[in-house]
DRENVEX-95865 format. One record per residue (C-alpha): residue in three letters; x, y, z. Coordinates in steps of 0.25 Angstrom, whole numbers, plus 5000, padded with zeros to 4 digits. Example, Ala and Ser with C-alpha at 12.3 -4.5 7.8 and 13.67 -1.06 7.14 Angstrom:
BEGIN
Ala504949825031Ser505549965029
***
This chain:
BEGIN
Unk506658114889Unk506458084873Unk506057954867Unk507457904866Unk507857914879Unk506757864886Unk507457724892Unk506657584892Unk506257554907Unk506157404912Unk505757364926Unk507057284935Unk506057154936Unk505757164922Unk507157194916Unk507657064924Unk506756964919Unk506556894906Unk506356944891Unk504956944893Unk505257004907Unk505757134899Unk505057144888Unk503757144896Unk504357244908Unk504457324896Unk503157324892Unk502757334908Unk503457464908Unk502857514895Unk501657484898Unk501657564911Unk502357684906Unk501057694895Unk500157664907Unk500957804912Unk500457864899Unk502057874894Unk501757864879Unk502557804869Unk503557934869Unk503657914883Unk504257774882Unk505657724877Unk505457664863Unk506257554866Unk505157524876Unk504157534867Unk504857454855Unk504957334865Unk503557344871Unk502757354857Unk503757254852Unk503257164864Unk501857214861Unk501957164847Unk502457034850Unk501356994861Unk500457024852Unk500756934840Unk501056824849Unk499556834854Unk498956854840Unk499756884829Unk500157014822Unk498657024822Unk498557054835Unk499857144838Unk499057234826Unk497657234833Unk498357264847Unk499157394842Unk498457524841Unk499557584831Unk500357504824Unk501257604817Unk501757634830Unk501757494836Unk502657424824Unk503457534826Unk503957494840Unk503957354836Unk504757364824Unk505757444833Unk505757354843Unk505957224837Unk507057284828Unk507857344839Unk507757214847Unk508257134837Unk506857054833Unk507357044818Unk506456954816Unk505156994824Unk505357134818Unk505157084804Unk504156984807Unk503457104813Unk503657194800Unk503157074790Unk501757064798Unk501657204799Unk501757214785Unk500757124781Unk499657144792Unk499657284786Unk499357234772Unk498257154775Unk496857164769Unk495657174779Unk495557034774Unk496656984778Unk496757074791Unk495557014797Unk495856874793Unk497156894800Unk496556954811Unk495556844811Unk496756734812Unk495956654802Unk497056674789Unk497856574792Unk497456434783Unk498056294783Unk498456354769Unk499056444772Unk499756424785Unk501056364778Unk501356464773Unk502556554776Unk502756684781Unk503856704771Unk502756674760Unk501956774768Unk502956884765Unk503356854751Unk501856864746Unk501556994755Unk503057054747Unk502557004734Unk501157074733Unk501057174745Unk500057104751Unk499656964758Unk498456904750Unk498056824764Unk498756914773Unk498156864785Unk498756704783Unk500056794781Unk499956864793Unk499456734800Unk501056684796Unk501756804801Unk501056774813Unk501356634814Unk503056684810Unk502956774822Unk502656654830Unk503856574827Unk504756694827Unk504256724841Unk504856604845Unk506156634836Unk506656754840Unk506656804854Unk506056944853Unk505656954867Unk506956924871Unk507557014861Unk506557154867Unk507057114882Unk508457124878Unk508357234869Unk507457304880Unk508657254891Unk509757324882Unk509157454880Unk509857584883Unk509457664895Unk508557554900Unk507857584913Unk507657464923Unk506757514935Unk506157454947Unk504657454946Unk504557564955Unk505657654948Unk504857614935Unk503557704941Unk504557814944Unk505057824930Unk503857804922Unk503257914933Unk504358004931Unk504057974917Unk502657994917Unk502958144925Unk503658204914Unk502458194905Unk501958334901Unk500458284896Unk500058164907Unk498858244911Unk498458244896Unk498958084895Unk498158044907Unk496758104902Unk496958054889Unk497457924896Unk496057934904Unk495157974892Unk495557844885Unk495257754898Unk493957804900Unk492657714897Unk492457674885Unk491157774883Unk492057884885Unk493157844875Unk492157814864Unk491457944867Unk492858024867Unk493057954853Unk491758014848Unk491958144852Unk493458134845Unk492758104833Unk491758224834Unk492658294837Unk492058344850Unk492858364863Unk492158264873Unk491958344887Unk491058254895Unk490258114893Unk489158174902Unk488458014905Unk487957884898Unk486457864895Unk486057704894Unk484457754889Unk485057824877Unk484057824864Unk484657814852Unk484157764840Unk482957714847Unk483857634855Unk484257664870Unk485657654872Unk486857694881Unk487157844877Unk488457934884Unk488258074884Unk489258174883Unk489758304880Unk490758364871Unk491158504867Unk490058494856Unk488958464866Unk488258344871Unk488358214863Unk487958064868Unk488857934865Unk488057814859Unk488857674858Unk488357544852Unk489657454854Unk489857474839Unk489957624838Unk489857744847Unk489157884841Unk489158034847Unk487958084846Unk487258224847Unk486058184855Unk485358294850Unk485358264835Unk485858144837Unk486858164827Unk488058064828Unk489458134829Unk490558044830Unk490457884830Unk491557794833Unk491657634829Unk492257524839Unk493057434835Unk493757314841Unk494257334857Unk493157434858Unk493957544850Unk493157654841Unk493557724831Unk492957834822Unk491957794812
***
């Protein structure tokens, strides 16, 4: 079944209810069908448009364009669905409100990022200002010199035109009109996304990957170090809590990879791979906000 054909799959209770009712039976079905580990391929992109369309919205209304930025883990990909979506169902005006703040978040200095970020840009000042003057400035010399009071009015613009035009109402009628739709009884929905689920050729590799990244937080970090060492991990081996290091005595996993036996240390701040023989460090990785760790 290619992309294309895949057909957009509403539950009967859901399709009978209200906008919301639809837009969020949507999401319901989404949502299960990745808790299936169908990917994105797997999934009509009419689906998909609506559901990160929905995604988008939520977000803003909770805490701006800010927050809809901080709460997506790609956006190339993300503001492509949106942009999609709002075009196709007819959100003229949320589209472009969409492409005017994605334009000027993405000129922002780290100054202005994190004053934004902050919410502390807006001033008494500045608040009267338009978001019409917002744009003619950022036209006139490619960049916003107070970015963040800018985007603080774009936020402000979404607000009111959230009240204005009717985007919910317009993604559960575009989502109620779509070709091929599939409207299923909560039992036949199982059926379908098992029947999908069984034609997968590499679930078995989808559902260790899918374990690997649900396993303790030790074992994840420990993973990253040996992807950055580029060491194949094989087994963590057991934790030590009397650990020296550094004439200090702390928590200390050991474990091996197809290189040899190498111990973990983690200080909430950073994690390093260790030889413990030499104790030269291999890998290190840095956490960042939600716990997350990147490559130092």
């Amino acid at each position: 079944m290619t992309t294309h054909h895949i057909p957009v799959v509403l539950t009967a209770a859901g399709a009978a209810g209200n906008n919301e009712d639809v837009v969020g039976d949507n999401v319901s079905v989404v949502n299960e069908m990745y808790r299936s580990l169908l990917n994105a391929e797997e999934i009509a992109p009419n689906a998909l448009r609506s559901y990160f369309a929905d995604f988008y919205l939520t977000q803003a209304l909770d805490g701006g364009f800010a927050q809809y930025v901080f709460m997506t883990p790609d956006r190339a990909e993300l503001d492509g669905y949106i942009r999609e979506g709002l075009e196709a169902m007819g959100a003229k005006a949320h589209l472009e409100l969409f492409n005017r703040s994605a334009a000027l978040y993405d000129l922002l200095t780290e100054t202005e990022l994190q004053d934004y970020l902050e919410d502390g840009a807006t001033t008494e000042e500045n608040a009267g200002d338009s978001a019409e003057d917002s744009r003619e400035v950022t036209a006139a010399d490619g960049h916003r010199a107070d970015g963040a009071a800018a985007m603080e009015l774009l936020d402000a613009e979404f607000e009111d035109l959230f009240e204005s035009e009717d985007v919910t109402g317009l993604n559960a009628d575009w989502l109620r009109n779509q070709p091929c739709l599939l409207i299923l009884t909560e039992q036949e929905l199982a059926a379908h996304i098992a029947d999908r689920v069984a034609q997968i050729p590499d679930m078995e590799e989808r559902l260790a990957e899918e374990e690997r990244e649900n396993g303790p937080e030790f074992e994840l970090i420990i993973r990253e170090l040996c992807d950055v060492a580029g060491h194949e991990l094989v087994k963590i081996t057991m934790g030590d809590p009397n650990y020296e290091h550094n004439g200090e005595t702390v928590l200390a996993w050991h474990f091996t990879t197809d290189q040899g036996e190498f111990i973990m240390i983690d200080d909430d701040e950073e994690a390093v791979m260790i030889n413990p023989q030499t104790q030269e460090i291999l890998a290190t990785v840095e956490f960042e906000l939600d716990e997350d760790f990147v490559e130092a």
